[in-house]
MARZA-708895 format. One record per atom (N, C-alpha, C, O): chain; y negated, x negated, z negated. Coordinates in pm, 1 decimal. Layout:
N
{cadena A; Y Y; X X; Z Z}
...
END
This chain:
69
{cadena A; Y -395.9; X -4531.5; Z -1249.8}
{cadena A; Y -537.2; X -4511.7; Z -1224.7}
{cadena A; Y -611.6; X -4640.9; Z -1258.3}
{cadena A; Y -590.0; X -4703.6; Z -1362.0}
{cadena A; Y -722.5; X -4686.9; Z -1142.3}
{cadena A; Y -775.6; X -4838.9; Z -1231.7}
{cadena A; Y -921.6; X -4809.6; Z -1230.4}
{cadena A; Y -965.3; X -4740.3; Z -1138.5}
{cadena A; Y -993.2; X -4850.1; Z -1313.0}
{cadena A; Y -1079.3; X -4847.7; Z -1359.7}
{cadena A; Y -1172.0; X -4958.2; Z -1274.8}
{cadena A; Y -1154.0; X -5079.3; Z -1288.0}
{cadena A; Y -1274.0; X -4901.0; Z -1185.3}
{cadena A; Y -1342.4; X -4975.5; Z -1142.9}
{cadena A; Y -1478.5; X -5016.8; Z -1167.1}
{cadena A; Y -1548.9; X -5067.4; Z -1079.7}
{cadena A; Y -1528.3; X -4987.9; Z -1326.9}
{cadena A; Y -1600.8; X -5030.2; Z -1387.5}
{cadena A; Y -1629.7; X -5102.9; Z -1444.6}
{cadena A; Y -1567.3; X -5095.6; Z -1550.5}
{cadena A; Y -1731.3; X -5226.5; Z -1443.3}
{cadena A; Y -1756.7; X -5329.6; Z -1537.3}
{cadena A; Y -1725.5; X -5324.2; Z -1654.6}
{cadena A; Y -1767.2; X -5221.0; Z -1707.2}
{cadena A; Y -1675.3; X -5383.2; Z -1714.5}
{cadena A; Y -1661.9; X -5398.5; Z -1887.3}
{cadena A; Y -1787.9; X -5418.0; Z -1919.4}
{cadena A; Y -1822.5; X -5324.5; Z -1991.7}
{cadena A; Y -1899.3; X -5514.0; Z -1897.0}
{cadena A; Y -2000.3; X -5524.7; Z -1984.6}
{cadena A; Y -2138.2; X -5415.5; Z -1938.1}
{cadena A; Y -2212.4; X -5368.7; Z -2024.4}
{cadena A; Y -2154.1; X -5389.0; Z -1803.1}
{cadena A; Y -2290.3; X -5342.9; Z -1790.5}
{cadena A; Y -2229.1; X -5164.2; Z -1732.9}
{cadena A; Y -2305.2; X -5071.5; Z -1705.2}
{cadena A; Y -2079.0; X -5159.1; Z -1728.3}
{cadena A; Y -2073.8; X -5000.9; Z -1661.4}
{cadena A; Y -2056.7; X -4943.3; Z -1526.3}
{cadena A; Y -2003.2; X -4841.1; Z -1483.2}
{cadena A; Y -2127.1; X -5054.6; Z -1468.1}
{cadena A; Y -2164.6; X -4963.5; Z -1326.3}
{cadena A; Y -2059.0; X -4994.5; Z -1239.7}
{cadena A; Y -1989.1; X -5083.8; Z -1287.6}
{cadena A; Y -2020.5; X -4954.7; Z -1129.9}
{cadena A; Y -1939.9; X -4940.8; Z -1074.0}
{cadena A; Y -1899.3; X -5087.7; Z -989.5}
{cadena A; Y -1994.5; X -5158.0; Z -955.6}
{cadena A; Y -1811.8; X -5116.5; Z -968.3}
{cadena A; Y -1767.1; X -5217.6; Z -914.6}
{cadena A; Y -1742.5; X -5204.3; Z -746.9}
{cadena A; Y -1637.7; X -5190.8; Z -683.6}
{cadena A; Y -1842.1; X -5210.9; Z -715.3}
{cadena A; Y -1857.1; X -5145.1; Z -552.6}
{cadena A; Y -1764.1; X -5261.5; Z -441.4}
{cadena A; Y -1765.4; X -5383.7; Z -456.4}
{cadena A; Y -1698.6; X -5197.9; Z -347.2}
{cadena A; Y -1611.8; X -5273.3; Z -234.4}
{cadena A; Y -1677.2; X -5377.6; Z -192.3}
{cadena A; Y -1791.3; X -5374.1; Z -146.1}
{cadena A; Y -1589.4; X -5503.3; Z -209.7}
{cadena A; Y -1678.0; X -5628.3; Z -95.3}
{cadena A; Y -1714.3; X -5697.7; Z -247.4}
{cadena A; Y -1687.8; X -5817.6; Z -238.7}
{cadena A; Y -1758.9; X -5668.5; Z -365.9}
{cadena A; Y -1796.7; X -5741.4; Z -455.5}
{cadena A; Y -1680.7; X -5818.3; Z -503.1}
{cadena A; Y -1561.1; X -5799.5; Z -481.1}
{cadena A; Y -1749.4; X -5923.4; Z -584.0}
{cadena A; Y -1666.4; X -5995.6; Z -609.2}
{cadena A; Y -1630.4; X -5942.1; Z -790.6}
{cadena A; Y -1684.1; X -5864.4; Z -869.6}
{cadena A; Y -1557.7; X -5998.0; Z -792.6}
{cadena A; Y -1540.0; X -5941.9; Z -999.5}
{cadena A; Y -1376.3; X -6023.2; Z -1053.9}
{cadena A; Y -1281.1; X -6083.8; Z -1004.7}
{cadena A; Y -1424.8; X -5975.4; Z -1181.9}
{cadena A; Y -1325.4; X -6135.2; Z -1277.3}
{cadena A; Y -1256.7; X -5959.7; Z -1330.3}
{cadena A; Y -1301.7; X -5846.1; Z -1345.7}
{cadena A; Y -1106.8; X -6040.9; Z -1344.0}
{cadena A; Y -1012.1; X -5924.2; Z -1408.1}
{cadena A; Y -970.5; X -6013.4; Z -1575.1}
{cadena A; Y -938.2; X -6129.1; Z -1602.0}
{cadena A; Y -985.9; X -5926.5; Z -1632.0}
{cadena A; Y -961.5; X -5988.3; Z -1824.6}
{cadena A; Y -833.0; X -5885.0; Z -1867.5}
{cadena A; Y -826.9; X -5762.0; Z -1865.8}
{cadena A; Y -724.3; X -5997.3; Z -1910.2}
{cadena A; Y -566.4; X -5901.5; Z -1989.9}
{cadena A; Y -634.7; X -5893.4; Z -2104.0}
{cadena A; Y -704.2; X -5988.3; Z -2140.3}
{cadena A; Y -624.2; X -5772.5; Z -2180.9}
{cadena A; Y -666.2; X -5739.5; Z -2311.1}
{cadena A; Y -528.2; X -5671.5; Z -2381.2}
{cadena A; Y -479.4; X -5561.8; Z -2354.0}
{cadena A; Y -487.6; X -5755.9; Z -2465.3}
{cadena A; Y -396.4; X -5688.4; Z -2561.1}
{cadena A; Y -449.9; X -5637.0; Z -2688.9}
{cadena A; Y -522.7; X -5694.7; Z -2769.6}
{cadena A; Y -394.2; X -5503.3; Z -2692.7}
{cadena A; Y -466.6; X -5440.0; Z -2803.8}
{cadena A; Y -326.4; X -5338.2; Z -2871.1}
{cadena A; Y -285.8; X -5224.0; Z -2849.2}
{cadena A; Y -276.6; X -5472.4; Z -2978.4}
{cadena A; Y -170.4; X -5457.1; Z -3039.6}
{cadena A; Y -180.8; X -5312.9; Z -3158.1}
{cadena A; Y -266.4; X -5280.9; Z -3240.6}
{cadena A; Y -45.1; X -5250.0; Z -3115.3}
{cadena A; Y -21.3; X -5150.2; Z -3211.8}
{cadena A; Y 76.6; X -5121.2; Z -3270.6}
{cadena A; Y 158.6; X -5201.7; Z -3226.6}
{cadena A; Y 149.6; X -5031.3; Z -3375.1}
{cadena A; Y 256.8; X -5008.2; Z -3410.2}
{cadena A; Y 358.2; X -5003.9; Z -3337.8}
{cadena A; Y 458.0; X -5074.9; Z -3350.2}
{cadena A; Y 339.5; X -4920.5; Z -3257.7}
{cadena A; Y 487.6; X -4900.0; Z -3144.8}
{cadena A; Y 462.7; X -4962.2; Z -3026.5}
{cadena A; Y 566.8; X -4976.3; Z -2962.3}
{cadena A; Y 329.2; X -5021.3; Z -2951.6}
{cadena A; Y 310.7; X -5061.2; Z -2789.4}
{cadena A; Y 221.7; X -5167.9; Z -2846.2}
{cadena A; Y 157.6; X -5186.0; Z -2949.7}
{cadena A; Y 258.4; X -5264.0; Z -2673.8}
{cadena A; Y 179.6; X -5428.5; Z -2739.0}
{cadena A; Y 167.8; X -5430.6; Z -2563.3}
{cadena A; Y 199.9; X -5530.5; Z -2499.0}
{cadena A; Y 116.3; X -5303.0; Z -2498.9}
{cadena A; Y 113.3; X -5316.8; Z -2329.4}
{cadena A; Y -57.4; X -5407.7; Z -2342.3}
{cadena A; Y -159.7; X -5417.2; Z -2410.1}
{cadena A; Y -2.1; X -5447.0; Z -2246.5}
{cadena A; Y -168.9; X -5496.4; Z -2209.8}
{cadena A; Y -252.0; X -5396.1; Z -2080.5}
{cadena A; Y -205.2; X -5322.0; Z -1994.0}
{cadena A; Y -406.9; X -5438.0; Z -2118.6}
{cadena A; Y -529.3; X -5367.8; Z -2076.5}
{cadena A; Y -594.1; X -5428.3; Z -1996.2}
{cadena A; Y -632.3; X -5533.7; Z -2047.0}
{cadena A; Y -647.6; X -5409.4; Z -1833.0}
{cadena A; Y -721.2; X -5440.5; Z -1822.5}
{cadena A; Y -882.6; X -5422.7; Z -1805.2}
{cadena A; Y -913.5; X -5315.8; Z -1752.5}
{cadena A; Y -979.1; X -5499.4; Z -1836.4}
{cadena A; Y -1127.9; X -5477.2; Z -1822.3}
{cadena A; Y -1175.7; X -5574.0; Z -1683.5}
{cadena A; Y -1147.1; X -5693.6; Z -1678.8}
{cadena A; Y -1246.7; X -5508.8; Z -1580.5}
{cadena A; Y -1306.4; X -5575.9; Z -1446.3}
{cadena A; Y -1455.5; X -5645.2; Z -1543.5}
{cadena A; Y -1477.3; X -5642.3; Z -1664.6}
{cadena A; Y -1529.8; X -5698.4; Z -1439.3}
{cadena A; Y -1642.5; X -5751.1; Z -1500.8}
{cadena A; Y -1728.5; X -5809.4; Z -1362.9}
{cadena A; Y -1685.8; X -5918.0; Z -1323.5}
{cadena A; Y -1813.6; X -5767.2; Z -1304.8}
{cadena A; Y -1931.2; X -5843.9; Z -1189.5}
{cadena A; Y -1883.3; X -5998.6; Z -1183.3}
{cadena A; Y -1818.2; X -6035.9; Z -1280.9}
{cadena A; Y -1899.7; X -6062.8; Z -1113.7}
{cadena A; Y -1888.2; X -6170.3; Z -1092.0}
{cadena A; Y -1995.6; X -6208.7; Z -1062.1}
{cadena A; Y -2059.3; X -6299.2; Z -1116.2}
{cadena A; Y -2030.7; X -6132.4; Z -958.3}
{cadena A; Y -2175.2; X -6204.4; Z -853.5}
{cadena A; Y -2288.5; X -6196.1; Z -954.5}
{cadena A; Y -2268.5; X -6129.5; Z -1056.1}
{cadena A; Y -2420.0; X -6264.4; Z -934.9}
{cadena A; Y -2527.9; X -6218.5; Z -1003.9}
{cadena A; Y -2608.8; X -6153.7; Z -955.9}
{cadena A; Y -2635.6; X -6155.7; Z -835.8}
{cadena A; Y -2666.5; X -6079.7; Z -1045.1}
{cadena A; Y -2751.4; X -5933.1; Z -960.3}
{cadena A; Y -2870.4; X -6020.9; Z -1002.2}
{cadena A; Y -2886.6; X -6102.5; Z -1093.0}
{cadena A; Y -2986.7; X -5950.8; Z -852.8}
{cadena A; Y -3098.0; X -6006.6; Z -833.9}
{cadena A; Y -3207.0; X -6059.1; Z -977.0}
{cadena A; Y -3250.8; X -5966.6; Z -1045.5}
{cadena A; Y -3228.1; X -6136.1; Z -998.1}
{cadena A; Y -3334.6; X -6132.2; Z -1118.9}
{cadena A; Y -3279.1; X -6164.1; Z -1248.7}
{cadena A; Y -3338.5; X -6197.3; Z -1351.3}
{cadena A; Y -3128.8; X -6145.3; Z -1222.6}
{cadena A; Y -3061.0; X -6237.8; Z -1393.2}
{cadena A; Y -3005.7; X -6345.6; Z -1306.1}
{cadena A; Y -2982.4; X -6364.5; Z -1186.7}
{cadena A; Y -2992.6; X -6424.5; Z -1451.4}
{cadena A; Y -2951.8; X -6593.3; Z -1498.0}
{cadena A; Y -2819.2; X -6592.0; Z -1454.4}
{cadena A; Y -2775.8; X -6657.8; Z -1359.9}
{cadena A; Y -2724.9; X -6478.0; Z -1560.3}
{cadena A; Y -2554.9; X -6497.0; Z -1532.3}
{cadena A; Y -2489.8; X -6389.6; Z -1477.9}
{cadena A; Y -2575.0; X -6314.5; Z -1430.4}
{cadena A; Y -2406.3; X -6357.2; Z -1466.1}
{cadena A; Y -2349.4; X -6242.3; Z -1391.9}
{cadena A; Y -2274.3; X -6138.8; Z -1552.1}
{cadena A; Y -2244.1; X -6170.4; Z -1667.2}
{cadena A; Y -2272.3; X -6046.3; Z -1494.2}
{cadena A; Y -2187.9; X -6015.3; Z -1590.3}
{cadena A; Y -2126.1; X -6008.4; Z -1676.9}
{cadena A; Y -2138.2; X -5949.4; Z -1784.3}
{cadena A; Y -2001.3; X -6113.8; Z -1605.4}
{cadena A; Y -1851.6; X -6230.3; Z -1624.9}
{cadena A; Y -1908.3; X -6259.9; Z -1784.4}
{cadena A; Y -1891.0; X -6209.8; Z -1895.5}
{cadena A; Y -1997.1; X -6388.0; Z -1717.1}
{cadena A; Y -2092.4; X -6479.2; Z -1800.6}
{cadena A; Y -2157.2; X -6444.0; Z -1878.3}
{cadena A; Y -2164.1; X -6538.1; Z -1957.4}
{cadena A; Y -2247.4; X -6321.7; Z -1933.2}
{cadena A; Y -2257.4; X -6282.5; Z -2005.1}
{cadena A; Y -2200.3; X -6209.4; Z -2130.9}
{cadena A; Y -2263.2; X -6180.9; Z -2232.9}
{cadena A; Y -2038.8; X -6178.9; Z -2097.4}
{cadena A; Y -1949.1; X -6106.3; Z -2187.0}
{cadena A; Y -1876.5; X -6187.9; Z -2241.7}
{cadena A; Y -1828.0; X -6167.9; Z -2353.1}
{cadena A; Y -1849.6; X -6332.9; Z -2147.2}
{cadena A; Y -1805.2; X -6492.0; Z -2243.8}
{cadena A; Y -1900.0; X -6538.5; Z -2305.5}
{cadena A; Y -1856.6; X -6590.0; Z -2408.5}
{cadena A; Y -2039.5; X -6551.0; Z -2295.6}
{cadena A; Y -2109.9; X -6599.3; Z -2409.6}
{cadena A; Y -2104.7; X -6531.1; Z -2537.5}
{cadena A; Y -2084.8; X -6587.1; Z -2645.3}
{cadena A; Y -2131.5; X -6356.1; Z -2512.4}
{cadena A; Y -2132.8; X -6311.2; Z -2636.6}
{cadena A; Y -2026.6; X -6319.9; Z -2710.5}
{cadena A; Y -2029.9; X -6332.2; Z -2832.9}
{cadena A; Y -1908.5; X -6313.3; Z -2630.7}
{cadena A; Y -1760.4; X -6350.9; Z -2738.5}
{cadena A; Y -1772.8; X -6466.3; Z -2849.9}
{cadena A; Y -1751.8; X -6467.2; Z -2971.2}
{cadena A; Y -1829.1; X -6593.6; Z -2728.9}
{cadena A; Y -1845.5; X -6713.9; Z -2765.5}
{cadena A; Y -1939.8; X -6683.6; Z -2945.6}
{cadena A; Y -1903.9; X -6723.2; Z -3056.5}
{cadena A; Y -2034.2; X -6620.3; Z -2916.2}
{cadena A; Y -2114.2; X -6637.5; Z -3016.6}
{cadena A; Y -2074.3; X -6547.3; Z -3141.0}
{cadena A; Y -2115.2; X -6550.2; Z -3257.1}
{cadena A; Y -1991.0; X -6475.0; Z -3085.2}
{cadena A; Y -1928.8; X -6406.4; Z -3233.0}
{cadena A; Y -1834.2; X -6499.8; Z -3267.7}
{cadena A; Y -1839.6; X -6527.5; Z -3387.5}
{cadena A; Y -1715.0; X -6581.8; Z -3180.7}
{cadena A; Y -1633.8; X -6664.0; Z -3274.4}
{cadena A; Y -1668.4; X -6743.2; Z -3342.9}
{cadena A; Y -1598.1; X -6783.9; Z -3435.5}
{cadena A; Y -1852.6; X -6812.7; Z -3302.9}
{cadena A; Y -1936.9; X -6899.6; Z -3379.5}
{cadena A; Y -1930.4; X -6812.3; Z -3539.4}
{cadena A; Y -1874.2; X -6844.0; Z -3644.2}
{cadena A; Y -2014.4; X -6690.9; Z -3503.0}
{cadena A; Y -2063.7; X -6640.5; Z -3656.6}
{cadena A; Y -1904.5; X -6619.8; Z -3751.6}
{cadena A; Y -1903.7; X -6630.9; Z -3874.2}
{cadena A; Y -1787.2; X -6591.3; Z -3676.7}
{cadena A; Y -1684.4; X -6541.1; Z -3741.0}
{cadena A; Y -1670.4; X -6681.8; Z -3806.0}
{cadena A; Y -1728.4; X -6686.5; Z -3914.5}
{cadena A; Y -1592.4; X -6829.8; Z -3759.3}
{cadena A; Y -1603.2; X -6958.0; Z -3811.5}
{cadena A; Y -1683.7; X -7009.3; Z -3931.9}
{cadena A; Y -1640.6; X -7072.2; Z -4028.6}
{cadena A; Y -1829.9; X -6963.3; Z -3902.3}
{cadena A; Y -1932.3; X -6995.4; Z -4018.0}
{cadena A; Y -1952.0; X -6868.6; Z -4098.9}
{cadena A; Y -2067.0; X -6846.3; Z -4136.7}
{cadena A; Y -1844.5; X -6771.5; Z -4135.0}
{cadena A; Y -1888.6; X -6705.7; Z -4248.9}
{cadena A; Y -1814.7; X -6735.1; Z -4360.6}
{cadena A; Y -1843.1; X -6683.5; Z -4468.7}
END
């Protein structure tokens, strides 16, 4: 079954769009399968970044605060 929902904003990842695929490993005792999360690519009318771009900055800015604590 795949999940054709954005990772950051939800909404559906409609045919013809474009979108970024992210491997997420989310290690456990017995399984180390990997996950994936879709994400917009394109930018919707009236924002700066797409999606994508918005879910790499915020990463970005938590590995900042994680570094400087």
């Amino acid at each position: 079954m795949t999940n054709n929902r954005c990772g950051y904003c939800g909404t559906e990842i409609e045919l013809g769009q474009r979108w970024v695929r992210e491997k997420v490993y989310q290690p456990t005792l017995t399984d180390r399968e990997a996950t994936y999360r879709r994400y917009h690519a394109e930018l919707f009318p009236g924002h700066a970044l797409s999606c994508w771009e918005k879910h790499e900055l915020e990463a970005e800015i938590d590995r900042i605060k994680a570094c400087a604590a």
